[in-house]
N, C-alpha and C positions, 0 to 999 in steps of 0.2 A: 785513942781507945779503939780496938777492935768493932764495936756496936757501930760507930762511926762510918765504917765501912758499908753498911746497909741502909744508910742515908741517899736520897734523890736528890738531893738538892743539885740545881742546874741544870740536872737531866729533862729534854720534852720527850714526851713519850705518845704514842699514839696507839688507839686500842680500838679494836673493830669489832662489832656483834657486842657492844658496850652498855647496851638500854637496860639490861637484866641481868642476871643470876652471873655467872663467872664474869661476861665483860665487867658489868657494873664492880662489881667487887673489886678486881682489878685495878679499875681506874681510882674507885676510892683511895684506896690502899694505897695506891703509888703517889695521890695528892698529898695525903695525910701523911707520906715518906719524903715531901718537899715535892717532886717532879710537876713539873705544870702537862694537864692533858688535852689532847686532843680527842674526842670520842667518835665515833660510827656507828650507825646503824638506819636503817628503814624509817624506823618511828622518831618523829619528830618531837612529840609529846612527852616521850618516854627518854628521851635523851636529854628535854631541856629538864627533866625534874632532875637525873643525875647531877645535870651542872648545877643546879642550884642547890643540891648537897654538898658536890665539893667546895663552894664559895663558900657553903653556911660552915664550913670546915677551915674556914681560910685561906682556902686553896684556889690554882687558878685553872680554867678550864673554858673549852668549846666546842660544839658539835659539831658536826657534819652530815647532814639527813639528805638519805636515799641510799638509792642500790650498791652492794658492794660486789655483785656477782661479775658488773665488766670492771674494767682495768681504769675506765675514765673515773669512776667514784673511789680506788685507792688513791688516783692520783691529786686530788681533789682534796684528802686527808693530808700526804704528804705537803701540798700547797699551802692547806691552813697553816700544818705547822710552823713551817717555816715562814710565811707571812703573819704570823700571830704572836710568836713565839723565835724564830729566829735559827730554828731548824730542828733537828730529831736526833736523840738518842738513842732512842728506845720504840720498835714494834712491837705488838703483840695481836698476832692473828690467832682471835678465838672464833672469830663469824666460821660459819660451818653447821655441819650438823645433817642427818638423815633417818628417816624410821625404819625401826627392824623391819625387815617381813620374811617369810620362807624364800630359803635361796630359788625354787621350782615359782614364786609369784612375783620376784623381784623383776621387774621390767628392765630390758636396756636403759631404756631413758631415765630409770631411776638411779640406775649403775653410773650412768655415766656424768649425770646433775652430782652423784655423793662425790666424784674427783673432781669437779669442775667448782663447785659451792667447798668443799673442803683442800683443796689440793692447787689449784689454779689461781683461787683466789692469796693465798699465802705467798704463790712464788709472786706474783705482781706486786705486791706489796712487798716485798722483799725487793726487788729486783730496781724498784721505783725507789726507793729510801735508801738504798747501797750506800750512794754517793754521799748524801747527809749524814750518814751513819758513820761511816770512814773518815769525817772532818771531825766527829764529836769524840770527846775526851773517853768515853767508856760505852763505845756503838757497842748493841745487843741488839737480837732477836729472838722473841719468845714467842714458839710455836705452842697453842692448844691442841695435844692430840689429845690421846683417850688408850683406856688399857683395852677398847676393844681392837686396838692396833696392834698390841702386844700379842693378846691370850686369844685364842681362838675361842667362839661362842655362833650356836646357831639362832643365826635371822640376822647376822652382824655382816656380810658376805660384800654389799656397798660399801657401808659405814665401818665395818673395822679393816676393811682395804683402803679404804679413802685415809684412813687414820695410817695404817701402815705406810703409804704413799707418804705423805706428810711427814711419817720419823724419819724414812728415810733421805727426803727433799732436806729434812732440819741436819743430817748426816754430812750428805755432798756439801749443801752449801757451806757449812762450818768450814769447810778447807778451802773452798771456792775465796769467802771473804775473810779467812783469816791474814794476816793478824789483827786487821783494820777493825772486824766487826765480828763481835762472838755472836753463834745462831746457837741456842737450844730447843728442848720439848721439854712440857710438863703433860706427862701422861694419866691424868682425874680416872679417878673409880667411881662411883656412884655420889655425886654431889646433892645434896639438898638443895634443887631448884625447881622451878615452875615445868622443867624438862621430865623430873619426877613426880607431880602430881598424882600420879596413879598410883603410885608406893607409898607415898606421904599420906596420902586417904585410907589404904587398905591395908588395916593389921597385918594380917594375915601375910601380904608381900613385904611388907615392909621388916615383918620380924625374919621371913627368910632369906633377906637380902643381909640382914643384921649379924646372924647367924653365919652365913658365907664369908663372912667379912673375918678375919682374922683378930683383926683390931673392934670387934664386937659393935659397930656403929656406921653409919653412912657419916661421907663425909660433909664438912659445912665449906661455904664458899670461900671464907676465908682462910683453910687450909691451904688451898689454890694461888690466891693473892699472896701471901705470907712466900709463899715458892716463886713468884713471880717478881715479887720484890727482890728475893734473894739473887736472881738470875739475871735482873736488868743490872744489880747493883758493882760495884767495886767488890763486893764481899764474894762475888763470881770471877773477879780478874782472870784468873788461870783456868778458868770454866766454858770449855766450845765442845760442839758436838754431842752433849750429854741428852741424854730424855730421863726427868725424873720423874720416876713412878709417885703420883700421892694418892693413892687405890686402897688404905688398909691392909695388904699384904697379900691382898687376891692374886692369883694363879690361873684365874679361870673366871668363867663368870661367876657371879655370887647371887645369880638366880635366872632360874630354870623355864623358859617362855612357853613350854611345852609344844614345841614343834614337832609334830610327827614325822619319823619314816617317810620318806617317799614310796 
């Protein structure tokens, strides 16, 4: 049966920035699709309660806590898996992330942490799981970017260049490791996470974000997952190089920060 196709089973997969909102969902998701996981992130606490979801799910799973900003803590991922699990199928660099600010208050150093936390850390992790990935029956990479990488929005000038950087890293490499290893992007619109707090609280932003949205709603995490599953799976075979938009059908930002004029 076609459904069949979107089955994990065998697959190990390993997913970074995994304690919360899109990693966690992620990792769920590709348990509960069979794939045994590996997770990442900083917080120790907050990764072991994931694991002990996906188990109470039947599924099988381990952490990895600390830094993912050097190249020694992908590698340390990639390690588990393969000593845990017996190698990798599947990446999925979500860790990342940076705050708006006006492009005239944005710091170098801030400019250059959004490539370095979102762009640096994906190739290492890419570059480091190559080879396990090219032994495994249906090697994938799934890049986390973001539509601020697509559409242009002001106070995004870091963060939707670090995101651009990123589609395009997911571009090259596709041909780099093809045929061995398909790489794509999942580029999110506005998710419902702990990221959105400030919208999730405030009618008022959160109706004009809604409004923006073509598809009349902010999206939920599991839209994310559900595309992530589809991209690690068999149901992707013929699928490299692609960045799928899951944004509602935004064009642009679907809300307005009121930065002024310079």
């Amino acid at each position: 049966m076609v459904t069949d196709l979107f089955d994990l089973n065998d697959h190990v997969a390993v997913v970074t920035g995994a304690s919360r909102g899109i990693g966690k969902g992620i990792a769920i998701g590709f348990a509960q699709a069979g794939a045994k996981v590996v997770i990442g992130s900083r917080s120790e606490e907050d990764l072991s309660v994931v694991v002990d979801e996906i188990k109470a799910l039947g599924g099988e799973a381990v952490y990895v806590a600390g830094s993912l900003s050097e190249r020694e803590g992908m590698q340390q991922l990639v390690d588990t898996a393969v000593s845990e699990f017996g190698g990798v199928s599947t990446v999925v660099n979500n860790v990342g992330g940076s705050m708006p600010s006006a492009f005239m208050d944005t710091t170098e150093r801030a400019f250059s942490d959004a490539l370095e936390w979102n762009v640096k850390t994906a190739f290492d992790l890419m570059q480091i799981s190559a080879p396990f990935l090219a032994e495994s029956l249906n090697g994938s990479v799934v890049n986390i970017a973001s539509a601020a990488g697509r559409f242009p929005s002001r106070g995004f000038a870091a963060y939707g260049t670090a995101k651009a950087a990123m589609i395009q890293l997911t571009i090259h490499a596709s041909l780099d490791l093809a045929p061995r290893v398909r790489v794509n992007a999942i580029a999110p619109g506005a998710i419902k996470t702990s990221a959105l707090d400030i919208v999730l609280t405030n009618a008022d932003i959160h109706d004009a974000m809604v409004t923006g949205t073509p598809m009349r709603r902010l999206g939920e995490v599991n839209d994310i997952a559900a595309a992530a599953i589809y991209l690690a799976s068999p149901a992707a075979s013929y699928v490299t190089g692609q960045v799928l938009g899951v944004d509602g059908g935004i064009r642009s930002s679907n809300f307005d920060m009121g930065i002024p004029d310079i």
